[in-house]
N, C-alpha and C positions, 0 to 999 in steps of 0.2 A: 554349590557352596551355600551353605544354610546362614544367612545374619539375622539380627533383628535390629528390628528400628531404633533401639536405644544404641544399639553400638554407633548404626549407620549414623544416626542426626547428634552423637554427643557432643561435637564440635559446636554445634549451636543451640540444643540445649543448655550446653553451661550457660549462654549469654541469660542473665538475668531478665532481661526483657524478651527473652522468647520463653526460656522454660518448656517441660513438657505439656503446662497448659496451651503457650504459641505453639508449639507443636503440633497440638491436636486441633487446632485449628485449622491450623495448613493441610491435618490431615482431610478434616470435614469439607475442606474446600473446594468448590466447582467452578474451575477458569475455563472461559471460551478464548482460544488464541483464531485469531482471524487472520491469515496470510501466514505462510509456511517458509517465508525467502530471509531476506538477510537481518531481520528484526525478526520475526517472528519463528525461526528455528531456534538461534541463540537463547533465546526469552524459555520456548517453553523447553528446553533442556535444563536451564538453571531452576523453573519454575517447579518441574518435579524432583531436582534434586535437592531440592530446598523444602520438598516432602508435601507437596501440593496432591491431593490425595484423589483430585480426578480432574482430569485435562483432554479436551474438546480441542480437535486439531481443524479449523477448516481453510483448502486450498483447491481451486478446481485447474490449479499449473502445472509442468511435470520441469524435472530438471533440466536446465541445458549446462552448455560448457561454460557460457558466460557466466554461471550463479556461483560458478567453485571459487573463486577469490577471494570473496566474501560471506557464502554460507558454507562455512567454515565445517558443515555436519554432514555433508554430501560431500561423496565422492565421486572418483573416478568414474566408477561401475552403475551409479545412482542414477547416470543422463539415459533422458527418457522414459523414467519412472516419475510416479505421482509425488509431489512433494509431502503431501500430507501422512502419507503408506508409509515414506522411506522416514520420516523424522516419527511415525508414532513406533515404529520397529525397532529406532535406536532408542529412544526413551524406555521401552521394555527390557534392551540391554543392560539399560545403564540405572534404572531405578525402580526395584519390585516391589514399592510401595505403591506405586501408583499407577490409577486403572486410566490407560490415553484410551479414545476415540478418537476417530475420523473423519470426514466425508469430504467427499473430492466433486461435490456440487458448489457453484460459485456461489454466492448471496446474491441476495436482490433484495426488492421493497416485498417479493411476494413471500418469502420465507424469512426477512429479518428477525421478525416480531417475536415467531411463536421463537427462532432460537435462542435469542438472548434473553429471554423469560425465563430460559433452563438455569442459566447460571449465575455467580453471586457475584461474578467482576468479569468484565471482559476488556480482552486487549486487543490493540488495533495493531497488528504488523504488515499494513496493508501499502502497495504507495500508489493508490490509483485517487486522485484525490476527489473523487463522484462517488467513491466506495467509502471513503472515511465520515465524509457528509452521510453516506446514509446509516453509518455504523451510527455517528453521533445521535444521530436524531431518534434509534430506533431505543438506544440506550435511556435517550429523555423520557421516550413515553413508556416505556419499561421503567422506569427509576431503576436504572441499574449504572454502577460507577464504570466507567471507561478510561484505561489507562492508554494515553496517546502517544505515540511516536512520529514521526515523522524524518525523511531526510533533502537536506539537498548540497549538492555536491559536499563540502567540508564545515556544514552547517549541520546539527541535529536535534530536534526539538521533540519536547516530552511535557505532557500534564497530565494530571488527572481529573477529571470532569464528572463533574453532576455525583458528586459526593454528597450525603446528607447532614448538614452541620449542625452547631451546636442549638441552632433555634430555629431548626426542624425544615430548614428552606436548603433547596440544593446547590451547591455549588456552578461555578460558571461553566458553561461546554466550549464545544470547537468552536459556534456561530455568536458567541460573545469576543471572541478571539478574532475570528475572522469570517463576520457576517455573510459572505457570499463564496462559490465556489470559484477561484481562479482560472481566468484560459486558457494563461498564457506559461503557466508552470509547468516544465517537464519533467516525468516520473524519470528512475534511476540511473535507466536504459539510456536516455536523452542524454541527460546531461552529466551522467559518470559520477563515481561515489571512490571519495578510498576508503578503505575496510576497515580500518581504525572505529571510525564513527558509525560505521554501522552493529561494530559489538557495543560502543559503548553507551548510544543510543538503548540497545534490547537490554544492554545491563540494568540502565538506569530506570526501565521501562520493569524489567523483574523486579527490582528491589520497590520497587512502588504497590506494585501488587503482594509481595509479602506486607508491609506495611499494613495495606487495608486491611488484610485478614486476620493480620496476630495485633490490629491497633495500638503499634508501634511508628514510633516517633513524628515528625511531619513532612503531611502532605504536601504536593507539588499542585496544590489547591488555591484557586482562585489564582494561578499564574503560571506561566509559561517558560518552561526554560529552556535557555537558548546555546549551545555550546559548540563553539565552532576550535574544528581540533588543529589546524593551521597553528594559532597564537593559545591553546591549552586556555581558552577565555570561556568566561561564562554570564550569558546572562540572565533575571529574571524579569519577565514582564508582566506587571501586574494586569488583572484582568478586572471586568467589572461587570456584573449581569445587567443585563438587556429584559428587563421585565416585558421590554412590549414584544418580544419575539412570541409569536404562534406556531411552538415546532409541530404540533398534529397539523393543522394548516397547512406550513410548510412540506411538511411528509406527505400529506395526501395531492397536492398539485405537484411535486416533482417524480422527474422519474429518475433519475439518478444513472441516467448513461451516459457513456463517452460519444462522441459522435463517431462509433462504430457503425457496422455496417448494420445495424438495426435500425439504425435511425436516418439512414445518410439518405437523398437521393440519389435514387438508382441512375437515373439520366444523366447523371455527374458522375458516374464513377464507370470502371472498368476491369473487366476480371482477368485473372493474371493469362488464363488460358487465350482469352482474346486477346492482351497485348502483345503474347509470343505471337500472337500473328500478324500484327499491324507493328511489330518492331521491324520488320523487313520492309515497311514504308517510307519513301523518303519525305515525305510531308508531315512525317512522324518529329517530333519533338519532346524529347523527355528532361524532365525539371526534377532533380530532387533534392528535398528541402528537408533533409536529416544534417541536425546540426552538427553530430561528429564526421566533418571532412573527410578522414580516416575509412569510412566505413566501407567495406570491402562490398562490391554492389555485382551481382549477376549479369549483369549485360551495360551497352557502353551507353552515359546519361549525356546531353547536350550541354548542360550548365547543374553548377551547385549554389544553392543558395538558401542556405540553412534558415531553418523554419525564423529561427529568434530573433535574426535581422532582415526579415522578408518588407518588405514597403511595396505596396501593389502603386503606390505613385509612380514609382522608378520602375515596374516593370514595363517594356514595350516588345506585343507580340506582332508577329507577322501575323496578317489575316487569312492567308491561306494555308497556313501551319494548322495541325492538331499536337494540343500539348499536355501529354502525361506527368501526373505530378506524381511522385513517390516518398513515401517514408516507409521507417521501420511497419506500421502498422497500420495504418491506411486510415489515422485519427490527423497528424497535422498538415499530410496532404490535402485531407479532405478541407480542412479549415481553409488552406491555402485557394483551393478549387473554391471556392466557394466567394471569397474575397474576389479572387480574379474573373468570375463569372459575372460579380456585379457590378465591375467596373467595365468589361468587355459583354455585354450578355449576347452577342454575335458571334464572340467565338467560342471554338471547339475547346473545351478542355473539361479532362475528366484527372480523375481520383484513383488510384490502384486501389481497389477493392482489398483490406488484410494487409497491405504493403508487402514490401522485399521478402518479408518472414513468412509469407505464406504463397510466394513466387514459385 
């Protein structure tokens, strides 16, 4: 079926404020969408259907069963496909104005730079919060504007950052907002999301980036908003720049990992293939410290005791015990191993190397 773009966008062409001049804008425009999961499928769906005329998909995750509840553009058939592949396939379905790309390599500090230099806005659909820090910062030294999201549980937060204002100075970012990286915050997986708030988060997140580019109405500038969908409330909180922050500074001394297994000590941790074999030991002790109780676990655990209310005061180990610590990912067991090593440093205790997901 052959259309054209005046039929496809007349709905919002009539809006006097886009017109086909905003139009051509949206068409000239070059968004990078970073994370491909329940913000950032949503987002760049609307984003090309809203006639965004080139869209950079990057995700280096593949579908599982857990992500369909919420990334509402995967299906059935999608688990075990790259997120990035299956959402730029459907965007080609569904909008032949606009030209997606891909790439199914994660970011880093070594690749930020040159990519977010390609494009005119970039959005964050990411929830690893090491990754959002480094989105921020690469966007400052880029001067490029960063459309932000975030979730947690029935809470969803959204701004726009490092905008260029009216007397030539940028707008606040993430680290005027929230100077340091949090430890203690679990991404979605952790601590559960209902679905609601994560389209209306990515909505609220697309309508920002139409905004910048057809320079319509106002920005979610110099403040944060906050909307939790429980009580249908909203708030905003004002922001205020931090002149003395050094974000090149900052970018060049961090590294911007999770305490994965890149970083972790080896001598603390334990790999899944050796615990199948040291699980048939009875001096064996397994601890896991995933806060959903709920979670269906591979083999039988000694105690639960969720990472969030963990108190290494109150823990007391037996000295001739070795004790395995488990989570989904082998990021807040290791924190926990780590805690309990330094108050025990005699005893035996390691970290599942990946966690239960890579068991």
């Amino acid at each position: 079926m052959k259309i054209t773009s005046l039929e496809y966008f007349k709905r919002q062409t009539t809006l006097s404020e886009i017109g086909e001049e905003g139009q051509q804008l949206l068409q000239n425009a070059k968004v990078l969408v970073i994370g491909c999961g329940g913000l950032g499928s949503p987002l760049a769906i609307y984003l090309s259907s809203s006639g965004v005329g080139n869209i950079h998909l990057v995700d280096f995750d593949v579908v599982s069963v857990s992500n369909l509840h919420r990334q509402v553009f995967y299906k059935l058939e999608d688990v075990g496909k790259f997120k990035a592949e299956v959402l730029a396939n459907e965007i080609e379905k569904r909008t032949p104005f606009t030209k997606t790309t891909f790439s199914k390599e994660a970011i880093s500090k070594k690749n930020i730079l040159v990519l977010v230099s390609q494009f005119d806005v970039v959005v964050d659909g990411t929830d690893n919060l090491q990754i959002k820090y480094l989105i921020n910062d690469a966007c400052v030294l880029a001067n490029k504007p960063l459309v932000y999201g975030s979730l947690y549980k029935f809470d969803g937060y959204v701004a726009t950052f490092n905008m260029v204002q009216d007397n030539g100075k940028y707008s606040c970012n993430l680290r005027d907002a929230f100077p340091k990286i949090a430890t203690d915050i679990p991404n979605c997986e952790e601590a559960g999301t209902l679905n609601p708030i994560v389209g209306i988060i990515a909505l609220l997140q697309a309508n920002e980036v139409i905004k910048i580019i057809t320079k319509t109405g106002k920005l979610l500038m110099n403040q944060l908003l906050i909307y939790n969908v429980l009580e249908n409330a909203q708030f905003k909180m004002k922001l205020k720049k931090n002149e003395d922050l050094n974000i090149a500074e900052i970018f060049e001394k961090s590294n911007y990992l999770q305490l994965n297994c890149a970083v972790q000590d080896e001598k603390l941790c334990i790999s899944a293939s050796k615990l199948k074999v040291e699980l048939n030991k009875n001096q064996i002790e397994v601890i896991s410290v995933i806060n959903n109780l709920d979670t269906v676990l591979p083999f039988v655990v000694h105690q639960k005791l969720p990472h969030k209310f963990f108190e290494v005061t109150n823990f007391k180990p037996v000295s001739n015990k070795k004790y395995i610590i488990i989570c989904n990912k082998g990021i807040s067991s290791y924190d926990i191993t780590l805690k309990i090593k330094d108050k025990y440093p005699n005893l035996e205790v390691y970290s599942l190397t990946g966690g239960i997901e890579n068991f």
